[in-house]
Residue frames as a rotation matrix with the C-alpha (Angstrom) as fourth column:
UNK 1
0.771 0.353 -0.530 136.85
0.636 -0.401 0.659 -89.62
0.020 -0.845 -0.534 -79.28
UNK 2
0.783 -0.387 0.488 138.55
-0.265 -0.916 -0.301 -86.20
0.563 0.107 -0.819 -78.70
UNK 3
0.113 -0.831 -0.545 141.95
0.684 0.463 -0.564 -86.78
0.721 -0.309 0.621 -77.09
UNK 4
0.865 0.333 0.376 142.36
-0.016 -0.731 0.683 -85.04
0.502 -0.596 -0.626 -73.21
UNK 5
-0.015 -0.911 0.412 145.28
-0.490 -0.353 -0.797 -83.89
0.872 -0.214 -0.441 -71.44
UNK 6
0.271 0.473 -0.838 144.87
0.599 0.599 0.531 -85.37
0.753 -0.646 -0.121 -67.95
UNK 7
0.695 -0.487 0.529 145.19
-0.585 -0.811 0.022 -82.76
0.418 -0.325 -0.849 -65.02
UNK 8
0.057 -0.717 -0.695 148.30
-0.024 0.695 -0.718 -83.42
0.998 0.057 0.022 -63.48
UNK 9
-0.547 0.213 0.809 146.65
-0.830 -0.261 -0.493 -82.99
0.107 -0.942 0.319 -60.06
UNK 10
-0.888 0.223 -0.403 145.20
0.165 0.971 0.173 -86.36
0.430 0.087 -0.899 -58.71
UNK 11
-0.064 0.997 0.039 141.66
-0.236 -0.053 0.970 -86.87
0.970 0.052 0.239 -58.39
UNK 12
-0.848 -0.104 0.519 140.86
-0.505 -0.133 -0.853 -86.34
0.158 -0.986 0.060 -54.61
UNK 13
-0.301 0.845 -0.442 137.55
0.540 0.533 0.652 -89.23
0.786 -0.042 -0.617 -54.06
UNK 14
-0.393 0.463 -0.794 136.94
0.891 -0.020 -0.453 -87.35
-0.226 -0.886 -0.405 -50.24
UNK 15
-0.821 -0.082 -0.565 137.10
0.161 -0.983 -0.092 -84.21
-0.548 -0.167 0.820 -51.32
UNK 16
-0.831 0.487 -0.268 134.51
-0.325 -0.035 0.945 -84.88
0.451 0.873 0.188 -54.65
UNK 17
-0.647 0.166 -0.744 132.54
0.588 0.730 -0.348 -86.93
0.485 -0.663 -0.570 -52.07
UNK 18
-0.623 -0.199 -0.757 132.48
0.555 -0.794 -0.247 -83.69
-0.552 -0.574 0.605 -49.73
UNK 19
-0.892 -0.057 -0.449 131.18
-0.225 -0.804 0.550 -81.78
-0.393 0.592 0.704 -53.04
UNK 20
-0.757 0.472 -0.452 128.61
-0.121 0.578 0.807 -84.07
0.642 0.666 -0.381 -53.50
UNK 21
-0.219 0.869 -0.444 126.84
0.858 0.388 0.337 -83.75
0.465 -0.308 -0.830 -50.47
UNK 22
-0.711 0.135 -0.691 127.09
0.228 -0.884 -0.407 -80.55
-0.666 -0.447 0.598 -50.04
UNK 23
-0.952 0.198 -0.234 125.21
-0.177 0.268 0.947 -81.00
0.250 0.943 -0.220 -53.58
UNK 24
-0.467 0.639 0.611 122.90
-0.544 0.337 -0.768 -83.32
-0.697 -0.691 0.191 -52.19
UNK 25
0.680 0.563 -0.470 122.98
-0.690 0.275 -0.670 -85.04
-0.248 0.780 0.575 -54.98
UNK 26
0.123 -0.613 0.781 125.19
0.350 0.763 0.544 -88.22
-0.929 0.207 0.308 -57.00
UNK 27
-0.066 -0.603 -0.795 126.89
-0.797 -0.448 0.406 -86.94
-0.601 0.660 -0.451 -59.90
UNK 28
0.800 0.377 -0.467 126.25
-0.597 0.578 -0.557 -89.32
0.060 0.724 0.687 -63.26
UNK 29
0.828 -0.359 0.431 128.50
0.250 0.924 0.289 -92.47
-0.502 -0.132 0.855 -63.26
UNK 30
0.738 -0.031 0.674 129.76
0.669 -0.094 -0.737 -91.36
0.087 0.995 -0.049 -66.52
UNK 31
0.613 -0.177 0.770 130.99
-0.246 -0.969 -0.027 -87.83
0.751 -0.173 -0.637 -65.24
UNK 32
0.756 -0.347 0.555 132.46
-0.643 -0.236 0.728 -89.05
-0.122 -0.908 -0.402 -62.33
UNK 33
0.333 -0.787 0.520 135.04
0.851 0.488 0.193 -92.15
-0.405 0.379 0.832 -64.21
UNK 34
0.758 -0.162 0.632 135.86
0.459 -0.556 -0.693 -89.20
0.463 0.816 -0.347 -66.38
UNK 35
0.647 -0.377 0.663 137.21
-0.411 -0.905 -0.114 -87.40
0.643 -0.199 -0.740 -63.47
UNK 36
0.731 -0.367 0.576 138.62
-0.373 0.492 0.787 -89.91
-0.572 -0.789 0.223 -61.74
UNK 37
0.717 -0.553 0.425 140.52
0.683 0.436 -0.586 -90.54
0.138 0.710 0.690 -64.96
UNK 38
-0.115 -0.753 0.648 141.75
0.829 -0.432 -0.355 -87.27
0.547 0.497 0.674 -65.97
UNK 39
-0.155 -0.079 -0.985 140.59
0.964 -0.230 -0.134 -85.25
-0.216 -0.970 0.112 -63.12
UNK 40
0.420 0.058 -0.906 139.66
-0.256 -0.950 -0.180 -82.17
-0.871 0.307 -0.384 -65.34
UNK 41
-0.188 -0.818 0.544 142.14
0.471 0.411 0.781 -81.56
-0.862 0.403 0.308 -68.34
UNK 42
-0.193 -0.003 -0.981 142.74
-0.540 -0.834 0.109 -80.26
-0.819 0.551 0.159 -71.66
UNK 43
0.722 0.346 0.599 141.11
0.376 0.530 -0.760 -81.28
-0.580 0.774 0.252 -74.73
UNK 44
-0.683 -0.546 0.486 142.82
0.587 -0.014 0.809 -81.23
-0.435 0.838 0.331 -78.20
UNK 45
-0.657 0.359 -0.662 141.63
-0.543 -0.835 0.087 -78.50
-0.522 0.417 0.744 -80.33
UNK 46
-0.610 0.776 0.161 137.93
0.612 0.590 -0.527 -79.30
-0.504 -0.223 -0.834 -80.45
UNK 47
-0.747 0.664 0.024 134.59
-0.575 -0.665 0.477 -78.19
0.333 0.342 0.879 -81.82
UNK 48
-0.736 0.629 0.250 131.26
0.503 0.756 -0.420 -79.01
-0.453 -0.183 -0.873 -80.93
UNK 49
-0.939 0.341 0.040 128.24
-0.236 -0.726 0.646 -78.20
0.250 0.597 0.762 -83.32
UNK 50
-0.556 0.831 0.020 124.78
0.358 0.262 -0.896 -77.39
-0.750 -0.491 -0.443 -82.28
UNK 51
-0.274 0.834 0.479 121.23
0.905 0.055 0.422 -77.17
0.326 0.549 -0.770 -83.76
UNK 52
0.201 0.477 -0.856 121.20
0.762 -0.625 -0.170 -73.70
-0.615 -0.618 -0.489 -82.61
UNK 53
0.841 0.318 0.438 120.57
0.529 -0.657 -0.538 -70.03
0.117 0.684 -0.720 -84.39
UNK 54
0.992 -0.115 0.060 122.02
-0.120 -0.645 0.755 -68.13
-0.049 -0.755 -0.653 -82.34
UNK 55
-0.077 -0.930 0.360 125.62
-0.653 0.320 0.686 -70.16
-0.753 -0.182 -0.632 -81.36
UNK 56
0.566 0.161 -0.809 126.11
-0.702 0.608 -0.371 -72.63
0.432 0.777 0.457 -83.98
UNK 57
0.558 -0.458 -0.692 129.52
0.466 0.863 -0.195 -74.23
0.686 -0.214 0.695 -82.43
UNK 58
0.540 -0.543 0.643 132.01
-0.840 -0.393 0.374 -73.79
0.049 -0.742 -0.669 -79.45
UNK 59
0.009 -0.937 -0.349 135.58
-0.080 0.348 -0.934 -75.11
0.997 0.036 -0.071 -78.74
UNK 60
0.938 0.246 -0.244 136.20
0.131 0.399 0.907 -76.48
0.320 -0.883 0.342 -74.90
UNK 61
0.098 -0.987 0.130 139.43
-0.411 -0.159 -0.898 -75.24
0.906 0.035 -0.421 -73.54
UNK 62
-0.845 -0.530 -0.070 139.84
-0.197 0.430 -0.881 -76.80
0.497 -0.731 -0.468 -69.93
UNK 63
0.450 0.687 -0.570 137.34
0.172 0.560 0.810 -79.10
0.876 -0.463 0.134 -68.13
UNK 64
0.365 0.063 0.929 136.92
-0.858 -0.363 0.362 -78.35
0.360 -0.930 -0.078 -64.29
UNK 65
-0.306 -0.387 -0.870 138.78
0.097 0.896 -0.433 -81.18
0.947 -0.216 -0.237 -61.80
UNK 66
0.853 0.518 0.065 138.52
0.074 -0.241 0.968 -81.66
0.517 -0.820 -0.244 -58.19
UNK 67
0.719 -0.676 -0.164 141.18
0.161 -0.068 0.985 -80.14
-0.676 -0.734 0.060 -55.69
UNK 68
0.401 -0.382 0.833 142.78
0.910 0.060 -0.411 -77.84
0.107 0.922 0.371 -58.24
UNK 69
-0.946 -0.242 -0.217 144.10
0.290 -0.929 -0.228 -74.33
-0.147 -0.279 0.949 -58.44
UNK 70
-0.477 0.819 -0.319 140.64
-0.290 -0.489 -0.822 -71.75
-0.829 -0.300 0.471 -58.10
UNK 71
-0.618 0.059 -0.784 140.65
-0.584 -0.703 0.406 -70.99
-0.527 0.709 0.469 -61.67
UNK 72
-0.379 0.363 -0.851 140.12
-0.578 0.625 0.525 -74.57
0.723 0.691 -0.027 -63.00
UNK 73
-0.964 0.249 0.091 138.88
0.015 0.392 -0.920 -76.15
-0.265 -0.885 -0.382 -59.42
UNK 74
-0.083 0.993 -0.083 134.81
0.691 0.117 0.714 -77.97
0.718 0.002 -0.696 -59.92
UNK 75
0.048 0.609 -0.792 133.80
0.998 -0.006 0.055 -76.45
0.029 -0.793 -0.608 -56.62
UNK 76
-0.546 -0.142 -0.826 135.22
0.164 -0.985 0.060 -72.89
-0.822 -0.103 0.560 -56.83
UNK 77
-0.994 -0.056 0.090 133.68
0.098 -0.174 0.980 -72.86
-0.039 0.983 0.179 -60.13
UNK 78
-0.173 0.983 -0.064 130.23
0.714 0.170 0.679 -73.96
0.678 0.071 -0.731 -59.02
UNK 79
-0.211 0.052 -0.976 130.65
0.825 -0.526 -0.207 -70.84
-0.524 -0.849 0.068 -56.06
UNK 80
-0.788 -0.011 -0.616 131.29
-0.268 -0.895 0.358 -68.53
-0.555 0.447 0.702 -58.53
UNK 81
-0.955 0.276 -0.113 128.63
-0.194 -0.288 0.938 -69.49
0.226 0.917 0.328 -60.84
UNK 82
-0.708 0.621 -0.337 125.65
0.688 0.714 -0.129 -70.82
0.160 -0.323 -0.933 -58.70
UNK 83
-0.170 0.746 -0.644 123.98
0.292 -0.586 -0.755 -67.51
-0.941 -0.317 -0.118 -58.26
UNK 84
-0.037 0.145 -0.989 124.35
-0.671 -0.737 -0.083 -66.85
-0.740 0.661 0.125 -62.41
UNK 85
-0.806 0.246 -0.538 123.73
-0.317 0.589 0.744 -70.07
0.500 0.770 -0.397 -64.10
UNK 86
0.168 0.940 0.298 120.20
-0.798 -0.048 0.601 -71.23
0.579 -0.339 0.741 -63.83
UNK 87
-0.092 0.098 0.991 119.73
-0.815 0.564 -0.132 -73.79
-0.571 -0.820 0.028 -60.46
UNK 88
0.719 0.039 0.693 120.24
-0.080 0.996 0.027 -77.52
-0.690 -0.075 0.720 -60.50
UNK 89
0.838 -0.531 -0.126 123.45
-0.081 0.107 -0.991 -76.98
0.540 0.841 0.046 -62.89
UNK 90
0.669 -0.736 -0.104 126.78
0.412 0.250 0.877 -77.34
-0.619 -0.629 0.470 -62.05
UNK 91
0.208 -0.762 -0.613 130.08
-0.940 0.017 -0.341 -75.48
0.270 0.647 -0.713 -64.72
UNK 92
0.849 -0.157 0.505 131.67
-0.080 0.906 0.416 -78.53
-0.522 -0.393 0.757 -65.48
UNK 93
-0.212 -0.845 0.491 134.00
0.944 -0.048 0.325 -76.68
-0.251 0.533 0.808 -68.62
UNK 94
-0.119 -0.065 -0.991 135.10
-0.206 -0.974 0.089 -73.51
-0.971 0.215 0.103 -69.97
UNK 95
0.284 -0.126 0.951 134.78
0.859 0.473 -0.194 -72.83
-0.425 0.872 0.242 -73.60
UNK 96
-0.599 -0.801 0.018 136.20
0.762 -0.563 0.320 -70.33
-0.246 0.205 0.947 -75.52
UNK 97
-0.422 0.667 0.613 134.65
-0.088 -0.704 0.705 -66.76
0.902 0.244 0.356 -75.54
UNK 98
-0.751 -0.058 0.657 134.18
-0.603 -0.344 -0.720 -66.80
0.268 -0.937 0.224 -71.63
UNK 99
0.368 0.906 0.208 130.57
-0.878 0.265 0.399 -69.37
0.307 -0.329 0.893 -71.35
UNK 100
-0.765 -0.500 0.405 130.70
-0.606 0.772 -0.192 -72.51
-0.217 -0.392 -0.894 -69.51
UNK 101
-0.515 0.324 -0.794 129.40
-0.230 0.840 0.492 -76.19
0.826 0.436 -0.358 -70.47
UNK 102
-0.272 0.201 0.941 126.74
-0.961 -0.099 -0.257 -76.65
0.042 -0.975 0.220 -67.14
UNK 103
-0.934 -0.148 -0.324 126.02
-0.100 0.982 -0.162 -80.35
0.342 -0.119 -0.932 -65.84
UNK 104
0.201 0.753 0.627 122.27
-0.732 -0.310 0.606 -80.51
0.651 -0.580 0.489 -64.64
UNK 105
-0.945 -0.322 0.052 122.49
-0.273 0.693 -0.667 -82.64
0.179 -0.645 -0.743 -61.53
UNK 106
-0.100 0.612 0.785 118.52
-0.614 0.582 -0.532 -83.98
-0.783 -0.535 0.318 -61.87
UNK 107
0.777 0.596 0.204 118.96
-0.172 0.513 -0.841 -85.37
-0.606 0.618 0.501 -65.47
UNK 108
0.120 -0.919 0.377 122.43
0.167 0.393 0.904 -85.18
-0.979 -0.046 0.201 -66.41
UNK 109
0.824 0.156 0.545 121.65
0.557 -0.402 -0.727 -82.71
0.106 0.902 -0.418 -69.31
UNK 110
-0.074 -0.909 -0.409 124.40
0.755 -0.319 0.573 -81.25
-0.652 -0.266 0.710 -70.53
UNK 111
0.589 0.677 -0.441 123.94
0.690 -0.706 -0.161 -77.62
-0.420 -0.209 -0.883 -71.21
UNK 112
-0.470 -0.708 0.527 125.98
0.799 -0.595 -0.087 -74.55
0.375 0.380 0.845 -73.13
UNK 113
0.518 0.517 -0.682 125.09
0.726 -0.687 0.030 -71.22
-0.453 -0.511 -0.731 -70.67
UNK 114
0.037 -0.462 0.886 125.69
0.882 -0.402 -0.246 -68.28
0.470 0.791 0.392 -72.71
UNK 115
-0.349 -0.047 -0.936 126.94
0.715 -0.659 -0.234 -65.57
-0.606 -0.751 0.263 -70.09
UNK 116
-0.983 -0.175 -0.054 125.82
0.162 -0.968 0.193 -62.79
-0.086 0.181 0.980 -72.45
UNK 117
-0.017 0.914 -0.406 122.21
0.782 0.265 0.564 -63.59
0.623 -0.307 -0.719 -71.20
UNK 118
0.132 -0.020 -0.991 123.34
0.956 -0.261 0.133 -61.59
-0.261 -0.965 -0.015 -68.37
UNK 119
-0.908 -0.173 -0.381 124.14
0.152 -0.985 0.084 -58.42
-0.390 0.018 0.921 -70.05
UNK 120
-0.657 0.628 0.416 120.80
-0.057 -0.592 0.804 -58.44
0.751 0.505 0.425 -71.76
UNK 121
0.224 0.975 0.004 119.03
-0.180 0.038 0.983 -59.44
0.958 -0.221 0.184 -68.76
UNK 122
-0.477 -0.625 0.618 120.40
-0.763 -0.054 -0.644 -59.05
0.436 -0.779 -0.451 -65.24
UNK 123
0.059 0.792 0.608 117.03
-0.913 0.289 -0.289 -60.76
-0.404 -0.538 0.740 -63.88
UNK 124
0.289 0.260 -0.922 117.59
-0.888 0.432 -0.156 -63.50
0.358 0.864 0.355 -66.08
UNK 125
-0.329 -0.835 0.440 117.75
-0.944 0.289 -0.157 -66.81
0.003 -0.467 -0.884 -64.74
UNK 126
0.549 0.641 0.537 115.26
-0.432 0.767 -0.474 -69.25
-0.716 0.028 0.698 -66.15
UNK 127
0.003 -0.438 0.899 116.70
0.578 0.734 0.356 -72.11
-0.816 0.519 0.255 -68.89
UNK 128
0.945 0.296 -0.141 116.60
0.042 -0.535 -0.844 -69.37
-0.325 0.792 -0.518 -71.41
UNK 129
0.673 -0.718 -0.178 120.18
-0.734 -0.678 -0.040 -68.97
-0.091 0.158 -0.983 -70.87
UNK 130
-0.106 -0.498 0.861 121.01
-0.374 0.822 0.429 -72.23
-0.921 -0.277 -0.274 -71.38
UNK 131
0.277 0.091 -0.957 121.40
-0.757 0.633 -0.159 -74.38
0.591 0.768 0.244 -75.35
UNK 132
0.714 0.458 0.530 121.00
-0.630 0.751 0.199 -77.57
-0.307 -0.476 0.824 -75.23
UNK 133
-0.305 -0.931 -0.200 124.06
-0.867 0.185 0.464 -80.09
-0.395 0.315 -0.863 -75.91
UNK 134
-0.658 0.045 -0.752 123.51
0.022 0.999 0.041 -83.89
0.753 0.010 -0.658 -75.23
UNK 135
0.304 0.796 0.523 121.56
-0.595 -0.270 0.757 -85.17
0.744 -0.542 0.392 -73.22
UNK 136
0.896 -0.444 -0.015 123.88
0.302 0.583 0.755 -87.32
-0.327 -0.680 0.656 -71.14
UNK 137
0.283 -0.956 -0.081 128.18
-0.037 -0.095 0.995 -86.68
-0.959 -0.278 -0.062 -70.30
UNK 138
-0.200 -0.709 0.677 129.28
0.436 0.554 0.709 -89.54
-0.878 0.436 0.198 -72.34
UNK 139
0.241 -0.197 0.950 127.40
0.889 0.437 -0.135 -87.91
-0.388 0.878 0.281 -75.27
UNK 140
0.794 -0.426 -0.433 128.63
-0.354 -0.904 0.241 -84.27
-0.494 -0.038 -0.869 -74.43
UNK 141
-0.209 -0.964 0.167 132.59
-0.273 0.221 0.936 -86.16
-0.939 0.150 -0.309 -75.37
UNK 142
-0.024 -0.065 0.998 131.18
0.854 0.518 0.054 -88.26
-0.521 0.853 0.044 -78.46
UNK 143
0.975 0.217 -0.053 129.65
0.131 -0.746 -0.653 -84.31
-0.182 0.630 -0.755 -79.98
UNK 144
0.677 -0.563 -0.475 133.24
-0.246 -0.781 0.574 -83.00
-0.694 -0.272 -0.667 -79.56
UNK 145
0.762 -0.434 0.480 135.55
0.625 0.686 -0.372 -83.48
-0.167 0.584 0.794 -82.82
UNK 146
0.122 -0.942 -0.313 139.11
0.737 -0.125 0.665 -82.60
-0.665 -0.311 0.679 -83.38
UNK 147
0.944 0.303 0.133 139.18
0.331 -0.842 -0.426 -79.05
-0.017 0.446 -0.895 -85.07
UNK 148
-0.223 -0.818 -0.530 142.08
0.716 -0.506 0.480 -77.46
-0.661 -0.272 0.699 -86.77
UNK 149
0.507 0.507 -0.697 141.53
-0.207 -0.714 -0.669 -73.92
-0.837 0.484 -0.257 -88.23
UNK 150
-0.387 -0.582 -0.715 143.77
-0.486 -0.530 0.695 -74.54
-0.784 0.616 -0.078 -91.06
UNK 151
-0.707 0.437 0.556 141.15
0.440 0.887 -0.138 -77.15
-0.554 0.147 -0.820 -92.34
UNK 152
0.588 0.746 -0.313 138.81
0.335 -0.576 -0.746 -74.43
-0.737 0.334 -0.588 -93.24
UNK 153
0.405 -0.233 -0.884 141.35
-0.522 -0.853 -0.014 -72.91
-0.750 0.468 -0.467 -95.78
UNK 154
-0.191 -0.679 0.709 142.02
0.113 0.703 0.702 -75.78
-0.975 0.214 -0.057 -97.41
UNK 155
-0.013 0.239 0.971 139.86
1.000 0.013 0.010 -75.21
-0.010 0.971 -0.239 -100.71
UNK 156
0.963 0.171 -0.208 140.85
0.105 -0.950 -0.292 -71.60
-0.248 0.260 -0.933 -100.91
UNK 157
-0.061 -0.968 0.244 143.52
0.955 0.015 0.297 -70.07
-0.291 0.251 0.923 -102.65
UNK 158
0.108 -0.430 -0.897 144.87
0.237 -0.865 0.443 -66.73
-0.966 -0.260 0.008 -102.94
UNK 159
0.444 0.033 0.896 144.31
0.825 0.375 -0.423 -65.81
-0.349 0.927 0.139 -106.31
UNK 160
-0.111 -0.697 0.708 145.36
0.693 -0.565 -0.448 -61.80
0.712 0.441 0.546 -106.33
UNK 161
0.354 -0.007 -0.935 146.05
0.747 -0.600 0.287 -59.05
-0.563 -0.800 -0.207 -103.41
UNK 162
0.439 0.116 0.891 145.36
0.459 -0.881 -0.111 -55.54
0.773 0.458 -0.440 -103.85
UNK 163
0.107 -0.042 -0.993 147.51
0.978 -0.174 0.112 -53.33
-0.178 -0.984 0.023 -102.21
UNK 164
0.914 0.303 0.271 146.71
0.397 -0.810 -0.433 -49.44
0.088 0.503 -0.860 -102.12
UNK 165
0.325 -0.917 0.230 150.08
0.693 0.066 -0.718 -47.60
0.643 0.393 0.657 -103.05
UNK 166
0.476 -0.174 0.862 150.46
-0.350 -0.937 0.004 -45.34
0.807 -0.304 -0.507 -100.72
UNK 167
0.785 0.003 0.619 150.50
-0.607 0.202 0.768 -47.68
-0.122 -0.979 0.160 -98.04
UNK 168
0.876 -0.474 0.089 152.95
0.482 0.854 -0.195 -49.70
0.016 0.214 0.977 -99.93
UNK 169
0.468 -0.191 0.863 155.12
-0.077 -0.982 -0.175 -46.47
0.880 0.016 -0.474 -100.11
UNK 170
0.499 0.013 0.866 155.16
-0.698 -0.587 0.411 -46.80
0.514 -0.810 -0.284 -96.60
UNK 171
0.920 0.319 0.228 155.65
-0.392 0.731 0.559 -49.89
0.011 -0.604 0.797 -96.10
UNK 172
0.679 -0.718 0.154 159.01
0.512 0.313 -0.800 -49.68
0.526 0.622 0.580 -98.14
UNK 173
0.257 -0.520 0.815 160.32
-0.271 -0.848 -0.455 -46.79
0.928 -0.104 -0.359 -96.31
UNK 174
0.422 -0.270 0.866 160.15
-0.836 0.253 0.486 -48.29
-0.350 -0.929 -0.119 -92.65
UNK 175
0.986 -0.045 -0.159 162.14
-0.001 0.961 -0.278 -51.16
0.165 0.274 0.947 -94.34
UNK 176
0.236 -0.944 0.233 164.95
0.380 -0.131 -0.916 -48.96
0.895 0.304 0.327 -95.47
């Protein structure tokens, strides 16, 4: 499993409570220990790969907590996005490249909404704009595996660089 920062903001039970019936709904077991652990938090440089054309993989920078600053705050998150991810979702993370991981709240699919749905379609708001992940939390965390980019460069080597003289030329002079 993918190692998380914990936020260093404690996990507020009334306040998540509070969010939940304003919901009208119970949040998966799963999802809710998670936050009551780490309350949000940062993953360790991550990947998650999908069965998809389109996106293939995405990287989770900061999972949503409860009773946080705006930016990374569940509820402010679900204000700002509730009129532009499709109904019955929730943001639940960010991932890199501005889309957000969405929680459904009747099946506890877990979802990858690609905001650039919206530029091709304002009107857009059916599950089109949504890739499937997992189909439950716990296995949204198992998909996620520690990614470092210098891994990719391991079987490559540098074998000869071309550089065009002129620009080398130049490159000497702003030395001297």
């Amino acid at each position: 499993m993918i190692n998380i920062k914990p936020s260093n903001v404690k996990f507020n039970e009334r306040e998540f409570n509070n969010f939940q019936k304003e919901l009208g709904v119970n949040l998966p077991k799963e999802y809710i220990k998670f936050l009551e652990k780490n309350n949000g938090g940062i993953p360790e440089s991550n990947i998650v790969l999908l069965q998809n054309k389109e996106i293939k993989s995405f990287s989770v920078t900061d999972f949503f907590g409860v009773n946080k600053m705006n930016i990374n705050d569940l509820k402010s998150q679900y204000i700002i996005y509730k009129e532009r991810i499709p109904s019955g979702n929730i943001p639940i993370c960010r991932v890199e490249g501005g889309n957000i991981v969405c929680l459904n709240i009747d099946n506890g699919l877990i979802s990858l909404w690609d905001h650039d749905t919206e530029l091709m379609n304002e009107n857009l708001l059916s599950t089109n704009s949504l890739i499937e992940v997992a189909v439950n939390f716990e296995e949204f965390l198992g998909l996620m595996k520690p990614y470092h980019h210098e891994d990719d460069l391991d079987d490559y080597k540098v074998e000869e660089v071309w550089i065009d003289p002129d620009f080398l030329k130049e490159l000497k002079n702003d030395l001297n």
